[in-house]
C-alpha positions as YAML, in Angstrom:
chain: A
units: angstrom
residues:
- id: 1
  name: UNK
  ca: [83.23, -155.14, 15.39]
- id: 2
  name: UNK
  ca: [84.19, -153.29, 18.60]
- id: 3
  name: UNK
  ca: [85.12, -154.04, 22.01]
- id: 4
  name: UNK
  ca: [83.87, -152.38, 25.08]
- id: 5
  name: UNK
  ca: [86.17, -152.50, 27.67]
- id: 6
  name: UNK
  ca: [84.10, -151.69, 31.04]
- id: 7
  name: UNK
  ca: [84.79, -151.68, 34.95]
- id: 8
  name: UNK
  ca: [81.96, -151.51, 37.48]
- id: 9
  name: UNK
  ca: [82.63, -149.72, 40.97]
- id: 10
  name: UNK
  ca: [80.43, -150.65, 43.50]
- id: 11
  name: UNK
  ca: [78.19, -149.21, 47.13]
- id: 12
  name: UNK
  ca: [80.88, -150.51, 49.92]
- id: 13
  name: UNK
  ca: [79.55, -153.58, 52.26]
- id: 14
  name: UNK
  ca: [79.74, -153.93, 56.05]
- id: 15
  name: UNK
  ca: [78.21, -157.05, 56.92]
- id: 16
  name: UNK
  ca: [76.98, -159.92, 55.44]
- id: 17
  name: UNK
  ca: [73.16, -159.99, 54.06]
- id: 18
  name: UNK
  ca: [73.62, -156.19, 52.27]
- id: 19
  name: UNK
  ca: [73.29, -156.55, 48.64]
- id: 20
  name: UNK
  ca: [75.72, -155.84, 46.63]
- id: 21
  name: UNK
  ca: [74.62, -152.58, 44.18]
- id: 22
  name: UNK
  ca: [76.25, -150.99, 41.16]
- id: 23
  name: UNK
  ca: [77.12, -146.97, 41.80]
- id: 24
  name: UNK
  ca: [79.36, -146.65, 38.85]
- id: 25
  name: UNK
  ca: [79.78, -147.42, 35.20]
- id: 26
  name: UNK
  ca: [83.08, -146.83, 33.15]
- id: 27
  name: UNK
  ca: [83.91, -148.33, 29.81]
- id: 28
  name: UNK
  ca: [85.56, -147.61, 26.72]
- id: 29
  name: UNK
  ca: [84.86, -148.81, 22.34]
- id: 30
  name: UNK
  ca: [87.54, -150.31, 20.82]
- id: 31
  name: UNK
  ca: [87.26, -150.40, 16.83]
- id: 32
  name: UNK
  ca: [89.20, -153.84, 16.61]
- id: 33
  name: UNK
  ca: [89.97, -152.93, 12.72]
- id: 34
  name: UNK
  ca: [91.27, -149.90, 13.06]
- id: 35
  name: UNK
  ca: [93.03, -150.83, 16.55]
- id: 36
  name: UNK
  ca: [91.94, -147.90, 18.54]
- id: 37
  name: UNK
  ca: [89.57, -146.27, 21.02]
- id: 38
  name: UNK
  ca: [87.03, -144.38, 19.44]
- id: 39
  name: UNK
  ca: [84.51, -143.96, 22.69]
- id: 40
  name: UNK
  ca: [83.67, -143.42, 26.12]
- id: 41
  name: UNK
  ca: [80.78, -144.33, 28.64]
- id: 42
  name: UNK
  ca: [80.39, -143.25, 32.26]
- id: 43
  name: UNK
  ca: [77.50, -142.80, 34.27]
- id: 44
  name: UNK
  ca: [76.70, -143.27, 37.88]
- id: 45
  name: UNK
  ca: [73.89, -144.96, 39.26]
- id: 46
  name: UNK
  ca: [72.10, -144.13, 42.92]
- id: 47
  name: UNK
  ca: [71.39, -147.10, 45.02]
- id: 48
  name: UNK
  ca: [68.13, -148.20, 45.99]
- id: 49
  name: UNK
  ca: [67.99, -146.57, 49.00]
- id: 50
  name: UNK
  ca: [69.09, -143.27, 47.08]
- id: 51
  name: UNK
  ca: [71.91, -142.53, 49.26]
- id: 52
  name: UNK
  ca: [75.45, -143.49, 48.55]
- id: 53
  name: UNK
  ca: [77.93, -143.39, 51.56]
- id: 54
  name: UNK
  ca: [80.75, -141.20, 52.31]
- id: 55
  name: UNK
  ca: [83.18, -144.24, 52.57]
- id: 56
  name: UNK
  ca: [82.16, -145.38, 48.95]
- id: 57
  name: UNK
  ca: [81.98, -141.84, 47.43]
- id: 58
  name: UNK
  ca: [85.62, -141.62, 48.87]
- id: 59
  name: UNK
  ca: [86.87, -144.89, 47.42]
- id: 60
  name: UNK
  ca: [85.69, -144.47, 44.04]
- id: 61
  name: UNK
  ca: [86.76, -140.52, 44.06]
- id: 62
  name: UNK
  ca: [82.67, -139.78, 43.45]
- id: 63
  name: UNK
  ca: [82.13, -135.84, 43.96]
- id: 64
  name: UNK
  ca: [78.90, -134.06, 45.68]
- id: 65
  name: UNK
  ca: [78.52, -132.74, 41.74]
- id: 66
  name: UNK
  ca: [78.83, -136.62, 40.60]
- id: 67
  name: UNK
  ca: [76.28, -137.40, 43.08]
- id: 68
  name: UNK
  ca: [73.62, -135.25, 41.42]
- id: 69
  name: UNK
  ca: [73.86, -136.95, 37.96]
- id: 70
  name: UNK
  ca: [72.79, -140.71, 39.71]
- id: 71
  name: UNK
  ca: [70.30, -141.99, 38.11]
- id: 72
  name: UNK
  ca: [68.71, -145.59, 39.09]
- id: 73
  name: UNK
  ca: [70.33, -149.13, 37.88]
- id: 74
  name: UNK
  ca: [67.58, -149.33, 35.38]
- id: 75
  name: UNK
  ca: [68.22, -146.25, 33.55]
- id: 76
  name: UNK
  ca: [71.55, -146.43, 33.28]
- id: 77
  name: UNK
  ca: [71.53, -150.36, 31.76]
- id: 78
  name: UNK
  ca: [69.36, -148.50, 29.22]
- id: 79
  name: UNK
  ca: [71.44, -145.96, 28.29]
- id: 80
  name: UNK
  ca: [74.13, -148.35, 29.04]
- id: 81
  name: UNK
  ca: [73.18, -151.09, 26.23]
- id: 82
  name: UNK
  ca: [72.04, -148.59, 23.84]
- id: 83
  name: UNK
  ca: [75.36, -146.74, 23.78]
- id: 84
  name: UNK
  ca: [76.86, -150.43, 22.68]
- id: 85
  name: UNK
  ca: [75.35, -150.91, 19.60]
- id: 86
  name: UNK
  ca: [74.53, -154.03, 18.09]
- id: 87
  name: UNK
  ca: [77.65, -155.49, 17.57]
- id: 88
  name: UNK
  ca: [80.54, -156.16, 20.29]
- id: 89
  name: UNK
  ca: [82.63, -157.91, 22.47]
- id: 90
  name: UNK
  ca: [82.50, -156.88, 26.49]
- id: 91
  name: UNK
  ca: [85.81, -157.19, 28.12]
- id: 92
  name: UNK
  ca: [86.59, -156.70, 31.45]
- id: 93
  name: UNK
  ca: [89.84, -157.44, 34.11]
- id: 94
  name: UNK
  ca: [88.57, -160.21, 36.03]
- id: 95
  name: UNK
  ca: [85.14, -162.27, 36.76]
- id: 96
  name: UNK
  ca: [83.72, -160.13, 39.03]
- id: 97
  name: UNK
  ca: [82.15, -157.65, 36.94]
- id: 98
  name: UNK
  ca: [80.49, -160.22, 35.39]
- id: 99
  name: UNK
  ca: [78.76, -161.70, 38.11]
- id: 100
  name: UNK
  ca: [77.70, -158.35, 39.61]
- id: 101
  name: UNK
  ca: [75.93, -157.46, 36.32]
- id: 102
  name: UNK
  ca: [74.15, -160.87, 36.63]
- id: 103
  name: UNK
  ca: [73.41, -160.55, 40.14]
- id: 104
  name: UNK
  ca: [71.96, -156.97, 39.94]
- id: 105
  name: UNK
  ca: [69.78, -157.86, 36.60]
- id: 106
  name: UNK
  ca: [68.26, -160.57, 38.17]
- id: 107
  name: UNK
  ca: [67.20, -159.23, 41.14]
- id: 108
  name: UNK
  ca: [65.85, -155.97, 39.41]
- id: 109
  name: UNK
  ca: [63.55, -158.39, 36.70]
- id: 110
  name: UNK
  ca: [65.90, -157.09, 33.60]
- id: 111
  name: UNK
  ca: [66.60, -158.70, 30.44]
- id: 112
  name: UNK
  ca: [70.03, -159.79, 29.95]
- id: 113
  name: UNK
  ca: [69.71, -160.21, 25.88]
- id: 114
  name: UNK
  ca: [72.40, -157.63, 25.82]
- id: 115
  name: UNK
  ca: [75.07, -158.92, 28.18]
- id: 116
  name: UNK
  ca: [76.98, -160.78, 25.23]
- id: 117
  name: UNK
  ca: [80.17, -162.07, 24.20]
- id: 118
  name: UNK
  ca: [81.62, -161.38, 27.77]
- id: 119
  name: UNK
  ca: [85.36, -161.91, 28.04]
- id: 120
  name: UNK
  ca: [88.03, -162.18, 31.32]
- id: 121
  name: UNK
  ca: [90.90, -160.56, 29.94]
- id: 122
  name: UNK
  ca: [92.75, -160.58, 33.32]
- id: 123
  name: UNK
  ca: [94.57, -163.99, 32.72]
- id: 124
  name: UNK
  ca: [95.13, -164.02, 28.70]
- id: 125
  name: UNK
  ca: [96.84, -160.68, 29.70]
- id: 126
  name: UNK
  ca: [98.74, -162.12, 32.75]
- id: 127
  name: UNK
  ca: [100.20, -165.19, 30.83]
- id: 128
  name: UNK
  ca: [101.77, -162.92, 28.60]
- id: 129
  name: UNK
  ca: [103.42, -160.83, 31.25]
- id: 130
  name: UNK
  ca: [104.22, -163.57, 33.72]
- id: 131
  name: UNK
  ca: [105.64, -166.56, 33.49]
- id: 132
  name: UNK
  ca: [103.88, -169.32, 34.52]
- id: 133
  name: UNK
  ca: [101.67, -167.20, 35.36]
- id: 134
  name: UNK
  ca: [98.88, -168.97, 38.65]
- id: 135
  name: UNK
  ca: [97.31, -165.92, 40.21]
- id: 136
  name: UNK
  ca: [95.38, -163.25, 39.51]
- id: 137
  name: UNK
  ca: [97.04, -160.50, 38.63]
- id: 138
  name: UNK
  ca: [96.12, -156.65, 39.61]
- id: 139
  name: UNK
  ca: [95.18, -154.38, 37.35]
- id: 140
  name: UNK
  ca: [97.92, -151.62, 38.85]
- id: 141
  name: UNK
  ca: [100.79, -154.57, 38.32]
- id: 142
  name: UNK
  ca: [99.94, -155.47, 34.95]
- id: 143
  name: UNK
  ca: [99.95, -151.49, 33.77]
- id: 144
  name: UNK
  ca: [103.46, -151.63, 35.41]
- id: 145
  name: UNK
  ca: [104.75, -155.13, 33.91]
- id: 146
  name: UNK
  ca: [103.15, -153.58, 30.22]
- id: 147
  name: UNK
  ca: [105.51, -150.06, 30.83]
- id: 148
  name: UNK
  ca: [102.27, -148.47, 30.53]
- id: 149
  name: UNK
  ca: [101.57, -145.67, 32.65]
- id: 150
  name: UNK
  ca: [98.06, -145.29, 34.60]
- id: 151
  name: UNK
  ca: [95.78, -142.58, 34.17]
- id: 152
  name: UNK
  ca: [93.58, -140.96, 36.30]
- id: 153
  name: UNK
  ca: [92.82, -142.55, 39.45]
- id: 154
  name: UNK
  ca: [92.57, -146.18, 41.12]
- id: 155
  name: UNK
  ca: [88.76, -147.59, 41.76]
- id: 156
  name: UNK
  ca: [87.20, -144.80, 39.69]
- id: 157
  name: UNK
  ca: [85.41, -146.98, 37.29]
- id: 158
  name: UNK
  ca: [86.04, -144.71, 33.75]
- id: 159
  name: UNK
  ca: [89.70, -144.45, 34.46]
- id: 160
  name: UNK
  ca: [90.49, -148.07, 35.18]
- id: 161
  name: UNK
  ca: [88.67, -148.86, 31.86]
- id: 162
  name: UNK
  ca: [90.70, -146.65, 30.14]
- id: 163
  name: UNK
  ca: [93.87, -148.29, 31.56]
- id: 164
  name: UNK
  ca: [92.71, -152.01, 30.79]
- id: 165
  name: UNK
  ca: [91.89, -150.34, 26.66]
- id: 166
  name: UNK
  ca: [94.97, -149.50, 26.90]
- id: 167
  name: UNK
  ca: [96.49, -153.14, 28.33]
- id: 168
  name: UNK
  ca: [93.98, -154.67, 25.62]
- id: 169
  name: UNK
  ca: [95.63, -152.44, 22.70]
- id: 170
  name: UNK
  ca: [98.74, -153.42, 23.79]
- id: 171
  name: UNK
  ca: [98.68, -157.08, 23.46]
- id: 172
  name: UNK
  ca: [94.90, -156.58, 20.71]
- id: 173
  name: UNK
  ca: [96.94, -159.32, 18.16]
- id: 174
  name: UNK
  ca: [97.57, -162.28, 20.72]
- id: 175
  name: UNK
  ca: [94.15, -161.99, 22.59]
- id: 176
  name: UNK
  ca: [91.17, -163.99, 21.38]
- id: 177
  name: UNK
  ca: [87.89, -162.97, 21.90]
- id: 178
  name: UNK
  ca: [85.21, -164.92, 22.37]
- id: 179
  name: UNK
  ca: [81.48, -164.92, 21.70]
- id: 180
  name: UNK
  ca: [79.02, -166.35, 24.29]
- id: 181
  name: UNK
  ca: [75.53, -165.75, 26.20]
- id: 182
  name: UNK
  ca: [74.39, -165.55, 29.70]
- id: 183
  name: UNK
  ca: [73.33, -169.05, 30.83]
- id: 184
  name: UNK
  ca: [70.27, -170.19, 32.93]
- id: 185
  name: UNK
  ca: [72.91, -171.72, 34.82]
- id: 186
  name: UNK
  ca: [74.71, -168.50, 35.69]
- id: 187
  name: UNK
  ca: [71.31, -166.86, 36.27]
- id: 188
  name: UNK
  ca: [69.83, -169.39, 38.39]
- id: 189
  name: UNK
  ca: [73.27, -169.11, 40.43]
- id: 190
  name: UNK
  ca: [72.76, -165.41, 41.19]
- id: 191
  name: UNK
  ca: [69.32, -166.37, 41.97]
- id: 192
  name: UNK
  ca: [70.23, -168.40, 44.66]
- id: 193
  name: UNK
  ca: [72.79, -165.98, 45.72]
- id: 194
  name: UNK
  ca: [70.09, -162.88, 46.17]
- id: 195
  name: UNK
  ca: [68.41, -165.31, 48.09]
- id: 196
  name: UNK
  ca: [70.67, -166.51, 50.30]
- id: 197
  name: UNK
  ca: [71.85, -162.95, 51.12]
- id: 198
  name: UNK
  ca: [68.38, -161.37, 51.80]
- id: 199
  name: UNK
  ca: [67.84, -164.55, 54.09]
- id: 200
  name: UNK
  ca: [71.13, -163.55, 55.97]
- id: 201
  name: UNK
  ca: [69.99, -159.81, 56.05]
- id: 202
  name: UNK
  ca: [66.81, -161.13, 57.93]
- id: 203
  name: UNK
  ca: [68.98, -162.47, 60.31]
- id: 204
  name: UNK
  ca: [71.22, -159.77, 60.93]
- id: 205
  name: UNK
  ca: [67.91, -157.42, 61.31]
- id: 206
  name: UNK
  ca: [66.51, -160.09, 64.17]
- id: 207
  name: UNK
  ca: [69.46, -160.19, 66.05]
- id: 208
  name: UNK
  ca: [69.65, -156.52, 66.00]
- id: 209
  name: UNK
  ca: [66.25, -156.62, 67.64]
- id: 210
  name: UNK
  ca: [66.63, -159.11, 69.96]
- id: 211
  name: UNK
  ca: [69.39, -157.21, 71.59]
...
């Protein structure tokens, strides 16, 4: 059995009622026998709209060349969930990642049969660097706690996968993974969320025009 260990990157928000959208997948395969990375995945994925900003192409270190391999949220799911295989865990640093998969599935009508076995790593990992360990801790402090040192660059999805593999690795024998579905509950939740943010984006666009 493997485990993928992904980070999403994401279109940069202004104000409240814009929808949160996916621009960038990074993950990596983990053979959990063996104990090592076999695999990469990175793709990135054009909003809606079909442009992404110069402030997000700048945070997530996105090229004019990267720009021209985009391909729409529903593609790269596809090619996303294929490249998994049929049997894994997904890891990630964090709930967030989580939620925006959700959140952007629902909204685009997509079946979530795939988004299995999901698993926060962020605070089995920070419990065994920190003592009594309460907060959430970053991604760039637990590299440095571990003596591990980064690669490639901050908030470029592909890179800060490979740097959590290479937390997971570290500590692979005192984390347990767990297997687990997508509820109705957490879909209905995003649900409500979409909706509650396209109702604010109505507003926004009315006071716009009343001014």
């Amino acid at each position: 059995m493997n485990a993928i260990v992904f980070d999403l990157e994401l279109v940069k928000r202004f104000r409240k009622g814009q929808l949160s959208e996916i621009v960038e997948i990074g993950a990596c395969k983990i053979d959990l026998k063996e104990k090592k990375l076999i695999d990469q995945f990175q793709i990135y994925i054009s909003p809606k709209n079909g442009y992404i900003s110069k402030s997000t192409r700048k945070f997530i270190k996105m090229t004019k060349e990267d720009i021209k391999t985009a391909i729409p949220f529903s593609k790269a799911i596809e090619q996303f969930s294929i490249w998994l295989g049929d049997d894994y865990y997904l890891c990630a640093w964090g709930k967030d990642d989580k939620a925006h998969i959700i959140n952007q599935c629902v909204r685009s009508k997509m079946n979530l049969d795939w988004f299995k076995n999901y698993n926060d790593i962020q605070k089995q990992i920070g419990d065994l660097l920190v003592a009594d360990n309460n907060s959430q801790l970053g991604l760039k402090n637990a590299l440095q706690l571990a003596q591990i040192e980064p690669m490639g660059k901050a908030h470029r999805g592909i890179d800060d996968a490979i740097n959590t593999a290479q937390l997971l690795l570290r500590f692979i024998d005192e984390i347990k993974l767990n297997k687990n579905n997508v509820t109705k509950k957490e879909i209905s939740q995003q649900f409500l969320k979409n909706k509650e943010t396209i109702e604010q984006n109505k507003l926004y666009k009315a006071n716009i025009s009343a001014k």
